[in-house]
C-alpha positions in Angstrom: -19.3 -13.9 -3.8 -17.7 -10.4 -4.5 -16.0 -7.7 -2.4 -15.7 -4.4 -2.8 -12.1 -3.3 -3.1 -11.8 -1.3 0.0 -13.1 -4.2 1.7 -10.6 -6.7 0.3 -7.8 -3.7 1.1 -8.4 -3.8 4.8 -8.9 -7.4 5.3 -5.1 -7.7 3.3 -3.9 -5.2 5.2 -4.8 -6.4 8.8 -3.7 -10.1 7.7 -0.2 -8.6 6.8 -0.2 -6.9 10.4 -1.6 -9.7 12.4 1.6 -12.0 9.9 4.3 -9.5 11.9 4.6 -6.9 9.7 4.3 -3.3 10.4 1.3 -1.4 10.0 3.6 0.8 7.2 4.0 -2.5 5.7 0.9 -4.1 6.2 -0.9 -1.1 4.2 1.4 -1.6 1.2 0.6 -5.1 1.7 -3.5 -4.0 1.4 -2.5 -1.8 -1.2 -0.8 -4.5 -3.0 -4.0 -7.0 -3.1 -6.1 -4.6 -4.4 -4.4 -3.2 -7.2 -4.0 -6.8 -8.1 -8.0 -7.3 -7.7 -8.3 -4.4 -10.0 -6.2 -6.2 -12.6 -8.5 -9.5 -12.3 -5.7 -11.3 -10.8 -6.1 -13.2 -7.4 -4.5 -10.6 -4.9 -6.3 -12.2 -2.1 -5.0 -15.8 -2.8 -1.8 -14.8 -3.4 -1.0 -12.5 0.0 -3.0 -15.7 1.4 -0.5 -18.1 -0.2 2.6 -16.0 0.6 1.6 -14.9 4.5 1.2 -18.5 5.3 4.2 -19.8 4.0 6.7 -16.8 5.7 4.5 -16.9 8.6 6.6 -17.8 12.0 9.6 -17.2 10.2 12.5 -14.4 11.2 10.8 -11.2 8.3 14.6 -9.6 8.9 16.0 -12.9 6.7 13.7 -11.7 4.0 14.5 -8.4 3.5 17.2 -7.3 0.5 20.5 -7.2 1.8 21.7 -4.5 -0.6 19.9 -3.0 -2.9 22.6 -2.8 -6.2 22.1 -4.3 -9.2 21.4 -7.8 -7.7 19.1 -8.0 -4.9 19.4 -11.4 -2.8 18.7 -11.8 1.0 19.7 -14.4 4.1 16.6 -16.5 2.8 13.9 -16.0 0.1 13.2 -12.3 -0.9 9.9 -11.2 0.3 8.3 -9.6 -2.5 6.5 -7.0 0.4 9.8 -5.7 1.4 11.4 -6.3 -1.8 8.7 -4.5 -3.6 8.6 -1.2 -1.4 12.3 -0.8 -2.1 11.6 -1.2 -5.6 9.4 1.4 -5.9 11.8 3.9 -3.4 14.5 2.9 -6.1 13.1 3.1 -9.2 14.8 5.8 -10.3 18.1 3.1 -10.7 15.8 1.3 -13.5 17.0 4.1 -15.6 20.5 2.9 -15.2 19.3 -1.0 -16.5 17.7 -4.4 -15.3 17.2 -4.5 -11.4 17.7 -8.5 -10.3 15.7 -10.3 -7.7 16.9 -13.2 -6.7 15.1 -16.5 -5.0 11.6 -14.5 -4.8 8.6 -15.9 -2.8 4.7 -15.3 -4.5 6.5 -12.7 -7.0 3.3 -11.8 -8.3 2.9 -9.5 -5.3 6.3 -7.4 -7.1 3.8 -6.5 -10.0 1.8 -3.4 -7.9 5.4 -2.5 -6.7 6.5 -1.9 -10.4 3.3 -0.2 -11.3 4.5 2.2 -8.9 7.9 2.6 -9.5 5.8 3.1 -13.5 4.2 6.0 -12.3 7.5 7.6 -10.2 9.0 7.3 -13.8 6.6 8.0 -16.4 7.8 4.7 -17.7 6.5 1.5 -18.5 7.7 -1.3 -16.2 8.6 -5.2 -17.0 8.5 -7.9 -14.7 10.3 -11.4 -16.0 10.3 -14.6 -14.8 10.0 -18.4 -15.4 8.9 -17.2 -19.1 6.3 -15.3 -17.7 5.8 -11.7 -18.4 4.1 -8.6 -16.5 4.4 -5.3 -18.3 2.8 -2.2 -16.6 2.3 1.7 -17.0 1.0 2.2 -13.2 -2.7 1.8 -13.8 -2.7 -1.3 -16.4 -1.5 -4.4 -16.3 -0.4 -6.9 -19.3 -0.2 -10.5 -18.5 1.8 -13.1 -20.2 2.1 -16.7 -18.8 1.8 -17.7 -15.1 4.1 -16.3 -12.4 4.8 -19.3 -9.8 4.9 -19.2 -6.3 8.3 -19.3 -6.0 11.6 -17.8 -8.8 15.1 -18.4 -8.9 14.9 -14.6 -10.1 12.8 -11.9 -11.8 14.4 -9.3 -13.7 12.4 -5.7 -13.8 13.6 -3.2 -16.5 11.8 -0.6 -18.4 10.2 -0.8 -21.7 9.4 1.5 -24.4 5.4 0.7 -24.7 2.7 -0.6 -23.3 1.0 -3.8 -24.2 -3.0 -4.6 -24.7 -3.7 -4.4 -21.1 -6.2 -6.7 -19.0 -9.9 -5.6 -18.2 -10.0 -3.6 -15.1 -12.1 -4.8 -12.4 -14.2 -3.1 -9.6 -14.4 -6.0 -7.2 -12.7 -8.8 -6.0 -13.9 -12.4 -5.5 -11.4 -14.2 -3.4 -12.2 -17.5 -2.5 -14.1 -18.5 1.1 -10.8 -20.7 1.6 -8.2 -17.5 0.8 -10.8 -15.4 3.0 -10.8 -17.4 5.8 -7.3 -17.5 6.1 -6.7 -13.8 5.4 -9.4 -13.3 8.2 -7.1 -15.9 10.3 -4.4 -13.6 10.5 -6.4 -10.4 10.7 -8.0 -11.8 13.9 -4.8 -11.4 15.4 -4.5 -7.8 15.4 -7.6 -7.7 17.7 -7.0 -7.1 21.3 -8.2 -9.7 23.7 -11.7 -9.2 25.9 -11.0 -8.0 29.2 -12.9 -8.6 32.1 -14.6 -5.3 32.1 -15.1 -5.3 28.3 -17.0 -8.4 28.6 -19.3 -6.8 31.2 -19.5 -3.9 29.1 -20.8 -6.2 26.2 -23.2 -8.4 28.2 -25.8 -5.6 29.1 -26.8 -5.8 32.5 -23.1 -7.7 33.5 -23.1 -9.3 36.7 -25.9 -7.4 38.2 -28.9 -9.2 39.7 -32.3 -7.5 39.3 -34.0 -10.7 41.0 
């Protein structure tokens, strides 16, 4: 079954909320999916994949210590975090190669980059594991399979743009990648009160007898 895009966008972005980010974050992180939908790749899976492996853990031990040439953090980098600043410092990709290192799901750096494209009027490279992401903003050009989890990815600019992927309109997660994005969005909702569940049961607790 497909979804439309603003449709996958708010699911992502509530499961990102409801996995302890902040709302700031958990809209990049519904941002994120759907450019990835657009591209035909599995956004949904992927934030799916990622939120329930970092989910319970500290998010502070993820985040980029520095942000210098070589970007590494207490634990695994998370590509949400990582990826924002990426795209706040993508003006130091004019300077040379930007290193992640130890990156969870890096796929999710690839809308990231097609932002900090766009900031620069460049064209953007993601490397890693012998895979290869190249983007101007609004395409994508896939080579090879990024993992769930890199040693590092290297981001640098390039001087063109490759054949690009067929853009997409909708997304079609899988019920299994929905379900758990729903998971995590239901946590965002606020628990019934009393007076809401009177509110919701019509005639409440009134007897008409």
């Amino acid at each position: 079954m497909s979804y439309s895009l603003n449709e996958i966008e708010v699911t992502a972005k509530k499961a990102a909320r409801g996995a302890g980010y902040s709302w700031g974050m958990a809209e990049e992180a519904g941002k994120a999916a759907r450019w990835l939908c657009i591209q035909g790749q599995e956004g949904c899976a992927t934030l799916a994949g990622f939120l329930g492996q970092i989910d319970g853990q500290d998010l502070s031990d993820h985040t980029p210590l520095t942000l210098s040439v070589e970007w590494k953090a207490k634990s695994t980098l998370c590509p949400l975090t990582s990826g924002a600043a990426l795209s706040d410092c993508a003006a130091d990709l004019q300077s040379g190669e930007i290193t992640l290192k130890e990156v969870i799901y890096p796929a999710l750096l690839m809308p990231f980059a097609a932002r900090a494209a766009v900031r620069l009027g460049r064209v953007v490279a993601l490397e890693c594991e012998g895979a290869r992401a190249v983007t101007n903003g609004a395409e994508l050009s896939l080579d090879g399979v990024f993992p769930t989890r890199t040693t590092q990815v290297v981001v640098s600019l390039q001087a063109e743009m490759p054949a690009a992927l067929p853009r997409h309109t909708r997304g079609t997660p899988t019920p299994e990648d929905l379900a758990t994005l729903s998971k995590f969005a239901h946590r965002t909702y606020a628990p019934a009160t009393e007076e809401s569940r009177l509110l919701g049961a019509g005639a409440g607790l009134s007897d008409n007898d």
